[in-house]
N, CA, C and O atoms as CSV, one atom per row, in Angstrom:
chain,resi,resn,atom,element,x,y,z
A,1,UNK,N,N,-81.787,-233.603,36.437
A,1,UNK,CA,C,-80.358,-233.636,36.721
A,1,UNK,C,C,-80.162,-234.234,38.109
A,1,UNK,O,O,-81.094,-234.069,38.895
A,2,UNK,N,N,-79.389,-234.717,38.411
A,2,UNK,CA,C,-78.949,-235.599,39.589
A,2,UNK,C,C,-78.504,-234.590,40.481
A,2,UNK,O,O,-78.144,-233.449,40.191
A,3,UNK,N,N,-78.562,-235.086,41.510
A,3,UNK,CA,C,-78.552,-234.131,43.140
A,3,UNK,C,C,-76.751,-233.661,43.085
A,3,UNK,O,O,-76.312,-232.520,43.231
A,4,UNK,N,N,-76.063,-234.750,42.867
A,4,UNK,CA,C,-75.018,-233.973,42.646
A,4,UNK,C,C,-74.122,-233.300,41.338
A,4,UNK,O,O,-73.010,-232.783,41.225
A,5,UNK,N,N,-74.882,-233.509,40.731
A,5,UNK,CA,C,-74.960,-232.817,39.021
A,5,UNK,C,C,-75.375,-231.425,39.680
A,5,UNK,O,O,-74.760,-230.512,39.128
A,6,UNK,N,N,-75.903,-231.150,40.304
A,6,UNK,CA,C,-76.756,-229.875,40.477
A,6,UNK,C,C,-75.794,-229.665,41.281
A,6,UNK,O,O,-74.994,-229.047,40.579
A,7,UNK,N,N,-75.175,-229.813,42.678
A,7,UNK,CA,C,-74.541,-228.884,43.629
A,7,UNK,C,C,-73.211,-228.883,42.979
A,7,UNK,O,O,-72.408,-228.290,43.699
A,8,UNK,N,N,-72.692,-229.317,41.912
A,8,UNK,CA,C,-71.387,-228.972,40.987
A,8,UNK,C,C,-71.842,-228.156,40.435
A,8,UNK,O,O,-71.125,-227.162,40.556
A,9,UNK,N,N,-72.916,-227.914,39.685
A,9,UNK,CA,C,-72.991,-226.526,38.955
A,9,UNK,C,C,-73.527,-225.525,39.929
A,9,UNK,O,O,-73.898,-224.539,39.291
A,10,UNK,N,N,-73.705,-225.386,41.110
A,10,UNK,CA,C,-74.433,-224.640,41.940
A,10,UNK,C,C,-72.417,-224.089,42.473
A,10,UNK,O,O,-71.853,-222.999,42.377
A,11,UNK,N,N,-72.016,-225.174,42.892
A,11,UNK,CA,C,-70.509,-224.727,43.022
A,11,UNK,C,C,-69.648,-223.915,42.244
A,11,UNK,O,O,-68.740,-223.233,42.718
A,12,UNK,N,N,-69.988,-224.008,40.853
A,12,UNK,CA,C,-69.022,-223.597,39.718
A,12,UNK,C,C,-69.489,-222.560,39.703
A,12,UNK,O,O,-68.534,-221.784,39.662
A,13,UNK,N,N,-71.047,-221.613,39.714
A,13,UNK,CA,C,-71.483,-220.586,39.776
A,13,UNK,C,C,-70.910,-219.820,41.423
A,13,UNK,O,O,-70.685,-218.611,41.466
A,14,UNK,N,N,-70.788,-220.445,42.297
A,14,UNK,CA,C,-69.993,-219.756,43.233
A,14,UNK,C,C,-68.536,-219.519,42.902
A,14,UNK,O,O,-68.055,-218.397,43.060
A,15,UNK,N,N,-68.045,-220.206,42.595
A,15,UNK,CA,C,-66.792,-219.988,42.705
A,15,UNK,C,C,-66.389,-218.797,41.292
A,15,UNK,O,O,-65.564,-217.905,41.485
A,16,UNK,N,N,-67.185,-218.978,39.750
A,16,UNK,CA,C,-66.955,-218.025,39.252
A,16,UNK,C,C,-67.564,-216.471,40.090
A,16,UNK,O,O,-66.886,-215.452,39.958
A,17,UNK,N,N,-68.823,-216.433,40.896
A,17,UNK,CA,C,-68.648,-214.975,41.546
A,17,UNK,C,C,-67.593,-214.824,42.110
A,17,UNK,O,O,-67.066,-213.737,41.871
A,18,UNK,N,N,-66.829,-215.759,43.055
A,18,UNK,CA,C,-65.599,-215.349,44.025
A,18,UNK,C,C,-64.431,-215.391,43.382
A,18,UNK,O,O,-63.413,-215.429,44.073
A,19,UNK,N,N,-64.313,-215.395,41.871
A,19,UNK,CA,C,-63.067,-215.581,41.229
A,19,UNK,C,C,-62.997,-213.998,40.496
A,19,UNK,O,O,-62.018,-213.252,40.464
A,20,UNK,N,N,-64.435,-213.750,39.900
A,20,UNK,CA,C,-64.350,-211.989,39.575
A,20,UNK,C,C,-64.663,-210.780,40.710
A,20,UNK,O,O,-64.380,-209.604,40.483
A,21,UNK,N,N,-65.263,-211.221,41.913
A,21,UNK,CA,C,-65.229,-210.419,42.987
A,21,UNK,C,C,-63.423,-210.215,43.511
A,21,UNK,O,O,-63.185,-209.376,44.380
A,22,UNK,N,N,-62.656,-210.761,43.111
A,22,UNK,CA,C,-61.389,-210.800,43.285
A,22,UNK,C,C,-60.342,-210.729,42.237
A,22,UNK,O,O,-59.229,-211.251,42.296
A,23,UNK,N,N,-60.921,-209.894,41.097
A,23,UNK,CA,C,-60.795,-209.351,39.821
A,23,UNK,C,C,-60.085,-210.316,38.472
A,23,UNK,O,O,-59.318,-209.831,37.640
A,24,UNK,N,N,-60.411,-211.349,38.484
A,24,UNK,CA,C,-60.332,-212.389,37.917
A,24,UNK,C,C,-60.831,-212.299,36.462
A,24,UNK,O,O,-62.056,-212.408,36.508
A,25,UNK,N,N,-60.642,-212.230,35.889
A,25,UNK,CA,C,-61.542,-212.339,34.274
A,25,UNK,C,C,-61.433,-213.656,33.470
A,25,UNK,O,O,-60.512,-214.222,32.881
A,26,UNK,N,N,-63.103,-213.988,33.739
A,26,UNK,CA,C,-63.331,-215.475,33.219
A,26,UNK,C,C,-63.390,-215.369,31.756
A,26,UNK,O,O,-64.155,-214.795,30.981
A,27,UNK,N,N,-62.060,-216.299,31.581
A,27,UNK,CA,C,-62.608,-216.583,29.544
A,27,UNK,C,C,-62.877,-217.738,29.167
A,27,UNK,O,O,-62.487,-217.864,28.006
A,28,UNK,N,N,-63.601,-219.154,29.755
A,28,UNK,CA,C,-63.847,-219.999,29.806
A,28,UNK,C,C,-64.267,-220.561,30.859
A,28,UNK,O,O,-63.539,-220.555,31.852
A,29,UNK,N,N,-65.510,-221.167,30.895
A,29,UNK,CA,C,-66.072,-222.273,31.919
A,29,UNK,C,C,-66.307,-223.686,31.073
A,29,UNK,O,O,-66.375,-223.643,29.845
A,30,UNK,N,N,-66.374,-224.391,31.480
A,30,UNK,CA,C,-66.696,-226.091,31.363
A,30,UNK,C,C,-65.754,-226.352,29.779
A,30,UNK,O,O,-66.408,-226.666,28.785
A,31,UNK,N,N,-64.475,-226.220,29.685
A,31,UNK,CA,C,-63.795,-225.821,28.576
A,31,UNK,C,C,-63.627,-227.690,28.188
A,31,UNK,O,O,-63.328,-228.445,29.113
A,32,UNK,N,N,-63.800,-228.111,27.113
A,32,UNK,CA,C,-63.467,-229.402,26.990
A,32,UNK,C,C,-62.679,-229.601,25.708
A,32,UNK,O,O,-62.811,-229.066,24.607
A,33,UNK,N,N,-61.617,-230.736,26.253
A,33,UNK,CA,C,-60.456,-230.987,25.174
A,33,UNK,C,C,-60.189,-232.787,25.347
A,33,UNK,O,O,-59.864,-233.322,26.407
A,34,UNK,N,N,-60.346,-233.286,24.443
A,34,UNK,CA,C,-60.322,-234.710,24.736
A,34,UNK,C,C,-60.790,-235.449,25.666
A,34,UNK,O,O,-61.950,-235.802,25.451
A,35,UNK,N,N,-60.354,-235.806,26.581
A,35,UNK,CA,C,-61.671,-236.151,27.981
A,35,UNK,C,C,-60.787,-235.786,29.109
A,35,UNK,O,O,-60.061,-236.477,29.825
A,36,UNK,N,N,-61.050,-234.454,29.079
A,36,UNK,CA,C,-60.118,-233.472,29.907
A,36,UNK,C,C,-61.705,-232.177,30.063
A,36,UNK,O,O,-62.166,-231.589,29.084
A,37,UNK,N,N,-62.147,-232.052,31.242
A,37,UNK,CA,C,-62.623,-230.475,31.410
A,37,UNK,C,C,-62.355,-229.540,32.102
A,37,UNK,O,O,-62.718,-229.714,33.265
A,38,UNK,N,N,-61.865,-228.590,31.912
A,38,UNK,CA,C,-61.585,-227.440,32.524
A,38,UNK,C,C,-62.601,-226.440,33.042
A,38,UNK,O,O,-63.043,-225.498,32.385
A,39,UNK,N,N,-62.966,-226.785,34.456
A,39,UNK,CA,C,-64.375,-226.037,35.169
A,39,UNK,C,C,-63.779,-224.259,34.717
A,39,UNK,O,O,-64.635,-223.989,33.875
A,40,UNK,N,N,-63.332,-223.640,34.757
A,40,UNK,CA,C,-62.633,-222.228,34.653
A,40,UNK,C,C,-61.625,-221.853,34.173
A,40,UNK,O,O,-60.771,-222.622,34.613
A,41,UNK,N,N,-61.091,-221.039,33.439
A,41,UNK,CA,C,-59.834,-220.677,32.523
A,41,UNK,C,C,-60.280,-219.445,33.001
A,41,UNK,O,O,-61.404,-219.072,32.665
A,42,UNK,N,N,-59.444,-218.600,33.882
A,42,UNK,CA,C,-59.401,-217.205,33.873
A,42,UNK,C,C,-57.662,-216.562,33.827
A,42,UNK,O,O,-56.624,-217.222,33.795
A,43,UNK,N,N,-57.815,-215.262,33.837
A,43,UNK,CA,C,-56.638,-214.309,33.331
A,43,UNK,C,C,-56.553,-213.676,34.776
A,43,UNK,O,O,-57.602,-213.293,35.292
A,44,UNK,N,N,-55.552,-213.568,35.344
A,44,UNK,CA,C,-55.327,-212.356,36.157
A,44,UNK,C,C,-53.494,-212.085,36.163
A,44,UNK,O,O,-52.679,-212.989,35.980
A,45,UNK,N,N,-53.142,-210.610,36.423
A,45,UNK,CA,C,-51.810,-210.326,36.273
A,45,UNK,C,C,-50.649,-211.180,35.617
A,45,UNK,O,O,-49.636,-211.627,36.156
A,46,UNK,N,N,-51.155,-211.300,34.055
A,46,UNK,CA,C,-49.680,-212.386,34.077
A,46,UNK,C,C,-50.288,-213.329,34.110
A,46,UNK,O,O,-49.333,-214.024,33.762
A,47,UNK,N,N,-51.210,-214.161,34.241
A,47,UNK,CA,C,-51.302,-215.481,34.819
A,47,UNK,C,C,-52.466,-215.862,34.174
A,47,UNK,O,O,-53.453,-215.134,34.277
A,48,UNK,N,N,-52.532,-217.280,33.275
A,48,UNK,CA,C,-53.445,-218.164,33.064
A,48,UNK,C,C,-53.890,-218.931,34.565
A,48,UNK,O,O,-53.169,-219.630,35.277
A,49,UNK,N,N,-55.112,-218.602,34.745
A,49,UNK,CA,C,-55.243,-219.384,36.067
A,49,UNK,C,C,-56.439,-220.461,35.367
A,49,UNK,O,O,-57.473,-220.003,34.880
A,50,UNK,N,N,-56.189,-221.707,35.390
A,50,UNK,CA,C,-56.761,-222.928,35.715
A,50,UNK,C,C,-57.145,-223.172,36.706
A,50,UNK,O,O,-56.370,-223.369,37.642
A,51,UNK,N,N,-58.701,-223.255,36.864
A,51,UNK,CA,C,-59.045,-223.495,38.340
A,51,UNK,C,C,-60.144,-224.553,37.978
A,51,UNK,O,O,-61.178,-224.408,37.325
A,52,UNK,N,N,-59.488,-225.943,38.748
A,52,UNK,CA,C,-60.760,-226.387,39.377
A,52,UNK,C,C,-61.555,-226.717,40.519
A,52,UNK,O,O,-61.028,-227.238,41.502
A,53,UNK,N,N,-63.153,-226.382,40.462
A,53,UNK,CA,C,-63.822,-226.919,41.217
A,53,UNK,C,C,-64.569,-227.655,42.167
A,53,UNK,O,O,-65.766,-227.915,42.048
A,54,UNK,N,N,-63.940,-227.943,42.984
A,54,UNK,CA,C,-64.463,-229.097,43.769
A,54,UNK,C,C,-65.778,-228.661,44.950
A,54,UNK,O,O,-65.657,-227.764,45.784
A,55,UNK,N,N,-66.853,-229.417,44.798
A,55,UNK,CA,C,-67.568,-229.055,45.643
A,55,UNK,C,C,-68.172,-230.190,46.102
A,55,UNK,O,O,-68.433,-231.056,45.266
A,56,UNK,N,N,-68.497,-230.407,47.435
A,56,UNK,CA,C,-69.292,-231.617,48.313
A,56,UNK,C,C,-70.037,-230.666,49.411
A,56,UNK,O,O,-69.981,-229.518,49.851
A,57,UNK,N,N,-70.915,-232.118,49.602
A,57,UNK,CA,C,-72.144,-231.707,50.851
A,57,UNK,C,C,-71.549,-231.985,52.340
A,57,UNK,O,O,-71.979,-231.756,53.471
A,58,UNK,N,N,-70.341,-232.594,51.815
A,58,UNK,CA,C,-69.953,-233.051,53.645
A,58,UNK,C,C,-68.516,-233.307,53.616
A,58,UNK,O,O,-67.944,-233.889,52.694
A,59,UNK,N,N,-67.818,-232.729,54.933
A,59,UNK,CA,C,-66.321,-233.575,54.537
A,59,UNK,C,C,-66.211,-234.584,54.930
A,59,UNK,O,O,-65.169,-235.168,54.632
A,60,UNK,N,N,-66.988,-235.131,55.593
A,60,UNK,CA,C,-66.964,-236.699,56.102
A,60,UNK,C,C,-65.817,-238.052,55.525
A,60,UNK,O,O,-65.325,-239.006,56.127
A,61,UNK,N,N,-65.739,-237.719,54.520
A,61,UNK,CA,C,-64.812,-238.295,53.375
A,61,UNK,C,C,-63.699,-237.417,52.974
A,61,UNK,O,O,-63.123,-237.858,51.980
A,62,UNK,N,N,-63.304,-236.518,53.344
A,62,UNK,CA,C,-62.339,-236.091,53.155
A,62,UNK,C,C,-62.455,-234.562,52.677
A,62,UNK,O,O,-63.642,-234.277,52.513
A,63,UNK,N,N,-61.489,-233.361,52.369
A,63,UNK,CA,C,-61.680,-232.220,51.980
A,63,UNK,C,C,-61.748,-232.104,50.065
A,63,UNK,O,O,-60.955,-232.714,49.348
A,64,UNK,N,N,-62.407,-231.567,49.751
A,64,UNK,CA,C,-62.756,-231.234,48.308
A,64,UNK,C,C,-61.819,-231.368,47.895
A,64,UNK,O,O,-61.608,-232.518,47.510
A,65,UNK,N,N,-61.166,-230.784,47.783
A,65,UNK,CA,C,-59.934,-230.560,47.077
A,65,UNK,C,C,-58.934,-231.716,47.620
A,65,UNK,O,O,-57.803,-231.239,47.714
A,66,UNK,N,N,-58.975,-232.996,47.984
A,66,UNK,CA,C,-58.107,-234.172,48.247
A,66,UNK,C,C,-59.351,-234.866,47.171
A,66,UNK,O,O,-59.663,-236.002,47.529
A,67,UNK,N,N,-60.039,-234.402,46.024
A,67,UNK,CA,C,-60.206,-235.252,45.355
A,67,UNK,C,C,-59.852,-235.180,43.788
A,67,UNK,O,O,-60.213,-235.928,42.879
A,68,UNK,N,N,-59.051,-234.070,43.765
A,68,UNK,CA,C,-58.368,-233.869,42.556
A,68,UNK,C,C,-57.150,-234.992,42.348
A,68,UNK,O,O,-56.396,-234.991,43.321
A,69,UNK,N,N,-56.804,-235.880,41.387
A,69,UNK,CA,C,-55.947,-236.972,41.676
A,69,UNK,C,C,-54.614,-236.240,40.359
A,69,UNK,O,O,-54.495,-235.249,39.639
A,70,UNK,N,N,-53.920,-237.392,40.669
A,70,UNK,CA,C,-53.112,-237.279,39.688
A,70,UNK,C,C,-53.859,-237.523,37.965
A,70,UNK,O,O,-53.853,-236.540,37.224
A,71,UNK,N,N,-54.257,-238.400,37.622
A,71,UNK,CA,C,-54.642,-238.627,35.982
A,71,UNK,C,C,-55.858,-237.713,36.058
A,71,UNK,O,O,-56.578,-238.010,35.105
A,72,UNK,N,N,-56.283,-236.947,36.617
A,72,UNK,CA,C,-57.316,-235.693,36.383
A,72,UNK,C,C,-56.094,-234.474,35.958
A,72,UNK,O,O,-56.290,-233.929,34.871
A,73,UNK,N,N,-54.849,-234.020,36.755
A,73,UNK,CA,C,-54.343,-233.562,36.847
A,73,UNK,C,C,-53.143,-233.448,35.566
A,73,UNK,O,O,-52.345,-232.529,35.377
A,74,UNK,N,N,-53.316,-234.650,34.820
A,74,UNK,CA,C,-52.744,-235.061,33.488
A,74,UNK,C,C,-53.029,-234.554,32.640
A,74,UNK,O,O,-52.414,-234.107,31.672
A,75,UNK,N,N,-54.523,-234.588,33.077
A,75,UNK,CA,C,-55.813,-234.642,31.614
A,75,UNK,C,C,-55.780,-233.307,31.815
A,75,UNK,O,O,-55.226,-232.763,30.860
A,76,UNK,N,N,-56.279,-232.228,32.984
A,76,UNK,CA,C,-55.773,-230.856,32.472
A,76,UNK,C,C,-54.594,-230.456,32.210
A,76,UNK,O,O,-54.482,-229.420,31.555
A,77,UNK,N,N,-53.935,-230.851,32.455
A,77,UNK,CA,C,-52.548,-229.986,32.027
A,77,UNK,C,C,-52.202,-230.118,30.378
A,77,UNK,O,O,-51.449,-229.376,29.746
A,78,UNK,N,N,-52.883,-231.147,29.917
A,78,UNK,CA,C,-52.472,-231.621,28.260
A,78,UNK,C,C,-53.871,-230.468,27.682
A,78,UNK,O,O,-53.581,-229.652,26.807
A,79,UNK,N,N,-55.441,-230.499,28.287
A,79,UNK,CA,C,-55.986,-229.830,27.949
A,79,UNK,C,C,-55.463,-227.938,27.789
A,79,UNK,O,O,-55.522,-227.206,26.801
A,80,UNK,N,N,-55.030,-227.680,29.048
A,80,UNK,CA,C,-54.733,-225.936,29.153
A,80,UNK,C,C,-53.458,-225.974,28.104
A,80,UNK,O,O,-53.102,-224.962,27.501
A,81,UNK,N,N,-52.841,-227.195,27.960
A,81,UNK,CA,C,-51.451,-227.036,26.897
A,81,UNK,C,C,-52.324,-226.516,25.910
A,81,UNK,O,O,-52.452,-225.308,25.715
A,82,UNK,N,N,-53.070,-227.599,25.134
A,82,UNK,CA,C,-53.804,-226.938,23.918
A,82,UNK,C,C,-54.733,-225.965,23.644
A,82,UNK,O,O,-55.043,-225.606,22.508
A,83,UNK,N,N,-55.302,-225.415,24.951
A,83,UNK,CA,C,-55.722,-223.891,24.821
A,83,UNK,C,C,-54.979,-222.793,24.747
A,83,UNK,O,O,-55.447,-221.703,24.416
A,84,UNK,N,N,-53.781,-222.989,25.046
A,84,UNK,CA,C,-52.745,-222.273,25.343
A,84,UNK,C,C,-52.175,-222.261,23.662
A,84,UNK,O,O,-52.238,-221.232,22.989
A,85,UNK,N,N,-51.754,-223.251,23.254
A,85,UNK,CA,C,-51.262,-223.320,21.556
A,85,UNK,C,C,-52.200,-223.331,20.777
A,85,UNK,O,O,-51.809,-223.423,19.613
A,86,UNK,N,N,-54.010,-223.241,20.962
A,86,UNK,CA,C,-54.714,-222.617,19.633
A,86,UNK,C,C,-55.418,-221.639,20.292
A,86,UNK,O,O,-56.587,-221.578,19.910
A,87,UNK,N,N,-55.067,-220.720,21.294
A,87,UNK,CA,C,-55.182,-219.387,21.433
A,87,UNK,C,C,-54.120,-218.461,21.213
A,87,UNK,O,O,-54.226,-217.236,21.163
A,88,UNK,N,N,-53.100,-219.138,21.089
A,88,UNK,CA,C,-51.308,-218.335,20.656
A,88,UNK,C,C,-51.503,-217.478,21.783
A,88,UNK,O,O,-51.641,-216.309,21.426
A,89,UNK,N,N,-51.586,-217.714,23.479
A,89,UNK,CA,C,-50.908,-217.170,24.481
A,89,UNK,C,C,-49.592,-217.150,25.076
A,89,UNK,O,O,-48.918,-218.161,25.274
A,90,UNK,N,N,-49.155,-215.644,25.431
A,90,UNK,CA,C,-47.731,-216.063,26.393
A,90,UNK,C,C,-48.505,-215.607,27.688
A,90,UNK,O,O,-48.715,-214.489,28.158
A,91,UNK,N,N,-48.790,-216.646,28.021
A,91,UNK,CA,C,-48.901,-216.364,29.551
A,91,UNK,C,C,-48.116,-217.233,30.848
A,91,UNK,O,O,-47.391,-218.143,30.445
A,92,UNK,N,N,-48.175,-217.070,32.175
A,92,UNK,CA,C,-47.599,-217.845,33.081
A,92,UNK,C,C,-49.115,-218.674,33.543
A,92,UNK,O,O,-50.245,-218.229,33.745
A,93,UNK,N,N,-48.553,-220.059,33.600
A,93,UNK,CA,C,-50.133,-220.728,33.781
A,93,UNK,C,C,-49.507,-221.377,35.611
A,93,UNK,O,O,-48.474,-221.826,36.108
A,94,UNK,N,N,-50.882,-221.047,36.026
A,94,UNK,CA,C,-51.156,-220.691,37.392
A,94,UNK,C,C,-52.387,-222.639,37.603
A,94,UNK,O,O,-53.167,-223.100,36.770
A,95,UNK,N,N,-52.077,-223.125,38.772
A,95,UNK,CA,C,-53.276,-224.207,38.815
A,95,UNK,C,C,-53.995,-223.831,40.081
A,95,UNK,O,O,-53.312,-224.071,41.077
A,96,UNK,N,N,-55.011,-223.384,40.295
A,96,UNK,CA,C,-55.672,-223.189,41.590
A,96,UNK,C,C,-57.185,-224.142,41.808
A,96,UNK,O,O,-57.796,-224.791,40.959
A,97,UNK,N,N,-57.378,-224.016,42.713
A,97,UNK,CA,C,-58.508,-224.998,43.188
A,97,UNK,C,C,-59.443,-224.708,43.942
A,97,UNK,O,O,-59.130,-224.450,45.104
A,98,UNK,N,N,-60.739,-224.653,43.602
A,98,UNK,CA,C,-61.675,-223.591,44.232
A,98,UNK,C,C,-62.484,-224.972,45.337
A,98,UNK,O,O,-62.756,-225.962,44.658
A,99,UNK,N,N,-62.850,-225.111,46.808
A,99,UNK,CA,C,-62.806,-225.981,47.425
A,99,UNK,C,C,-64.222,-225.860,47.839
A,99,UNK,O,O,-64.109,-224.968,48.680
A,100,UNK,N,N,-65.642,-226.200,47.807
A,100,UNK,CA,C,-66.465,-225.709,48.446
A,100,UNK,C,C,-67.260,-226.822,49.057
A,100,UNK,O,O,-67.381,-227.839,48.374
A,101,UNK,N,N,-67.902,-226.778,50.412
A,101,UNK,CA,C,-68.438,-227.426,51.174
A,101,UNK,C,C,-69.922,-227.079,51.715
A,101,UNK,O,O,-70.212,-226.762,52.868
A,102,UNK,N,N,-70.809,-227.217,50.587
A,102,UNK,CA,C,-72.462,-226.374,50.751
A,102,UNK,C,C,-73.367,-227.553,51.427
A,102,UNK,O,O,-73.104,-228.706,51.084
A,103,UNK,N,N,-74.303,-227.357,52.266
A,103,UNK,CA,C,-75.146,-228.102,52.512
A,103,UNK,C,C,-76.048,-226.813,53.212
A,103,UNK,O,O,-76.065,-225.605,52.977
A,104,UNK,N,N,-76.809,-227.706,54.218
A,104,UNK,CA,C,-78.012,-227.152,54.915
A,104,UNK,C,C,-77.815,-226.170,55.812
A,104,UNK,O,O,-78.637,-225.347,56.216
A,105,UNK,N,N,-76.323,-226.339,56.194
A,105,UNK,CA,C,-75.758,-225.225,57.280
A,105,UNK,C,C,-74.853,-224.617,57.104
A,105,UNK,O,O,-74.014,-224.310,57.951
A,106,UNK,N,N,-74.865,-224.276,55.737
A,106,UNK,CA,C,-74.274,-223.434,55.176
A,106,UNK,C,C,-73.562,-223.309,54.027
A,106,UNK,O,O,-74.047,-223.989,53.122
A,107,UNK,N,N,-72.300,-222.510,53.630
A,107,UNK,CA,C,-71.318,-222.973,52.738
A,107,UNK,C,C,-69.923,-222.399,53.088
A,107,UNK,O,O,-69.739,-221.353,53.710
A,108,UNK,N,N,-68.999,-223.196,52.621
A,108,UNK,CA,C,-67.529,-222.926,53.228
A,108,UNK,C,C,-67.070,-222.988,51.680
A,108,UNK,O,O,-67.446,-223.890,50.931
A,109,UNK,N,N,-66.230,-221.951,51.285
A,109,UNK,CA,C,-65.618,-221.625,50.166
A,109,UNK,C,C,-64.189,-221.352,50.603
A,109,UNK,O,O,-63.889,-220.615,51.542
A,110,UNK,N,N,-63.146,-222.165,49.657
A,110,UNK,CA,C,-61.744,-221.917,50.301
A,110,UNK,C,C,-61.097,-221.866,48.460
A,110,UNK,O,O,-61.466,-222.839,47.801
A,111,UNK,N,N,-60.462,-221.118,47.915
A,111,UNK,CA,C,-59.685,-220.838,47.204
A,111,UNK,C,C,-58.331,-221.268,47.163
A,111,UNK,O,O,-57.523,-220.407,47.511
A,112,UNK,N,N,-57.838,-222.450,46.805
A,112,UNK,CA,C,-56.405,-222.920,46.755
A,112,UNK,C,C,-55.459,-222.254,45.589
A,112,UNK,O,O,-55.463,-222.842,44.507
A,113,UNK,N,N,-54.640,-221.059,45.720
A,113,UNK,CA,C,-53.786,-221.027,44.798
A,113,UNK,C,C,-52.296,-221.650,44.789
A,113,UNK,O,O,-51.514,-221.925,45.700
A,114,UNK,N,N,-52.218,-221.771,43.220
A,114,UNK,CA,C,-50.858,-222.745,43.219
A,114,UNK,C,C,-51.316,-224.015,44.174
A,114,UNK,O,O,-51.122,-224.195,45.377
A,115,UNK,N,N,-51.859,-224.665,43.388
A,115,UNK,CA,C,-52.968,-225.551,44.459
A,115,UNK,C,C,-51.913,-226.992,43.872
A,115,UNK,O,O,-51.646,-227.834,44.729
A,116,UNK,N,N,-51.503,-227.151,42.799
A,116,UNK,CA,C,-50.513,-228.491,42.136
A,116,UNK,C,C,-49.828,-227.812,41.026
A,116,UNK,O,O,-50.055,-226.757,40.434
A,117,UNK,N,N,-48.924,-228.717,40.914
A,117,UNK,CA,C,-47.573,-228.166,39.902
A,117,UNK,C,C,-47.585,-229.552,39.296
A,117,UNK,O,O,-47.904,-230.492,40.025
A,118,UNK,N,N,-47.158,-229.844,37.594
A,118,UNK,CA,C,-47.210,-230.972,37.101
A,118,UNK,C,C,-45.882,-230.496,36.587
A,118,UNK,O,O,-45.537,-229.329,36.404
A,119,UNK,N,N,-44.990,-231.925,36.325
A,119,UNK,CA,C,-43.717,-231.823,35.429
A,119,UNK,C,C,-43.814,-233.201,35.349
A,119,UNK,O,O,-44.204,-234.173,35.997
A,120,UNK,N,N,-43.363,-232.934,34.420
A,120,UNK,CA,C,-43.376,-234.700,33.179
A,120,UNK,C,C,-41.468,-234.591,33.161
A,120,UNK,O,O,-40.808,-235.426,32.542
């Protein structure tokens, strides 16, 4: 697996501990719907939370989470639509963004909630 194939899934395993250490209940990881993936689908109070993952070795280029774009942001929102209508949920859907910055000196984990709002 490629060096950064590996610190994305090394990320996604952090961020699901810091999403149920903060009582989160995961009902989906790496959820895929057309060419749309959803790193996390969890439940908390009321709330479908969609979270994705961003993780890098450096901010040198910018913060994790300034690399979520708009047509990523498309592609989930049409994906969580259709988990949402073939799971028959009423829930309030929540978009958060789990931000992490791991290398040799350390790791910086930042949790964005209500991280983007989409309206068509």
């Amino acid at each position: 697996m490629a060096e950064h194939n590996e610190l994305g899934k090394s990320g996604e395993k952090d961020a699901i501990q810091l999403l149920q250490n903060k009582g989160y209940k995961i009902l989906e990881t790496n959820f895929v719907h057309q060419k749309a993936e959803v790193d996390i689908i969890a439940q908390k109070e009321g709330f479908l939370v969609v979270v994705e993952v961003k993780t890098r070795s450096t901010p040198d280029f910018g913060d994790p989470q300034d690399f979520v774009k708009p047509a990523q942001i498309k592609r989930l929102v049409k994906a969580v639509d259709f988990y949402i209508n073939d799971k028959d949920l009423d829930l309030e859907v929540r978009f958060d963004i789990v931000a992490i910055i791991k290398n040799k000196f350390g790791k910086k984990i930042e949790h964005l909630e209500d991280a983007f709002y989409y309206f068509e």
